[in-house]
PABA-404965 format. One line per 5 residues: number of its first residue (from 1); for each residue x, y, z of C-alpha. Coordinates in pm, whole numbers, padded with zeros to 5 digits. Each point is the difference from the previous one (the first is absolute). Example, Ala and Ser with C-alpha at 12.3 -4.5 7.8 and 13.67 -1.06 7.14 Angstrom:
1) 01230/-00450/00780 ~ 00137/00344/-00066
END
This chain:
1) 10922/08583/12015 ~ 00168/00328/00020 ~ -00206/00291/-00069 ~ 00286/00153/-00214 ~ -00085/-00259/-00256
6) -00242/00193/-00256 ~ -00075/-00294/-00273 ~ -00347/-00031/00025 ~ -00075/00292/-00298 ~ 00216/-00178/-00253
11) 00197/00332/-00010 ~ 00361/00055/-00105 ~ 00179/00188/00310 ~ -00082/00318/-00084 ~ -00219/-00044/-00338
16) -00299/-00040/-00090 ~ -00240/-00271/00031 ~ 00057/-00250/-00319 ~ -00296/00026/-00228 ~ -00084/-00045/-00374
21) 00348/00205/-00110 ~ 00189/-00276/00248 ~ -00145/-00322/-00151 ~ 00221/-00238/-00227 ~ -00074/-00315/-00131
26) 00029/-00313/00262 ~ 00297/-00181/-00075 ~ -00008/-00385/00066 ~ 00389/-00043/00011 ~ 00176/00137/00265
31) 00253/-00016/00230 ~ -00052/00114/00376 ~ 00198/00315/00081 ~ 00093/-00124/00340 ~ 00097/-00325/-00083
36) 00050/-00040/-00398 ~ -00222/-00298/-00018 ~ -00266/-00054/-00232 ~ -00306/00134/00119 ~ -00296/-00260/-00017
41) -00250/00159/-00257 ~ -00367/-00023/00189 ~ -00265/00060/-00334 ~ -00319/00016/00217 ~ 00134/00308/00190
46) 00254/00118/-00302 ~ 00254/00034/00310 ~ 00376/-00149/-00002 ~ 00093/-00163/00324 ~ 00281/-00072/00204
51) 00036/-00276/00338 ~ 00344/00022/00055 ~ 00095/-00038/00378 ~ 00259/00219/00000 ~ -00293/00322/-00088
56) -00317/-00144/00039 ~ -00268/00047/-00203 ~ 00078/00208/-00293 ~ -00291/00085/-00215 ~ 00004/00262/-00329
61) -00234/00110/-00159 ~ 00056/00209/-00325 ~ -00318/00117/-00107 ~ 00107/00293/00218 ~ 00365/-00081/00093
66) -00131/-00119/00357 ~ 00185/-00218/00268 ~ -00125/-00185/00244 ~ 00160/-00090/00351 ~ -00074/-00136/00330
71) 00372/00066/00148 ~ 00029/00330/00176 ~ 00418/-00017/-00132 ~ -00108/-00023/-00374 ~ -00265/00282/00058
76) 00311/00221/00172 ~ 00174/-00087/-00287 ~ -00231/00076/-00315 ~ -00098/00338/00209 ~ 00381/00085/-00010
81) -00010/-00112/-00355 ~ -00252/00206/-00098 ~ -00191/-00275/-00123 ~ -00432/-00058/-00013 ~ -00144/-00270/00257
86) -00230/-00133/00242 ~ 00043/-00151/00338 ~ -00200/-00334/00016 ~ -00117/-00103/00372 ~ 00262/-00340/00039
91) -00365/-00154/00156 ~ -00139/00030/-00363 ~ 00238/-00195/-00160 ~ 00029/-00241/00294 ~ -00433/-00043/-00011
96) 00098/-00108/-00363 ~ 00273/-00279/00072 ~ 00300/00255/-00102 ~ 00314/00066/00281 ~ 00068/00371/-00033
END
């Protein structure tokens, strides 16, 4: 992955890391901003998820207004965005039966 990518710290480009002033509540009813469909609402992890082809793996998790990604393109893009994520290694999701 490209070294440019910095979404490991859960940081807004050029912010500051989210902490207890960035938390809202989790919200179980959402629509994926990449594709607009509803977001399947995981309760053991309190995380929304997404496994539409056309992205990959989508996963949000609004505790602390945090995306997750294994696609280097969506990473680009939620950099440019200014949006908070993390880069997931595509081998974790494919040790756990998921296609990136």
């Amino acid at each position: 992955m490209s070294s440019e990518i910095k979404g490991d710290e859960c940081t807004v480009q050029g912010g500051e890391t989210a902490g207890p002033s960035a938390v809202e509540p989790q919200k179980k009813d959402l629509a994926c901003i990449l594709c607009g469909k509803k977001m399947f609402y995981e309760e053991r992890f309190r995380v929304n998820v997404c496994l539409e082809s056309e992205h990959g793996v989508l996963a949000y998790y609004g505790l602390d207004s945090c995306y997750f990604t294994s696609r280097e393109d969506i990473g680009v893009r939620f950099a440019k965005e200014g949006r908070k994520f993390h880069m997931i290694e595509a081998s974790v999701l494919e040790a756990i039966g998921v296609k990136p």
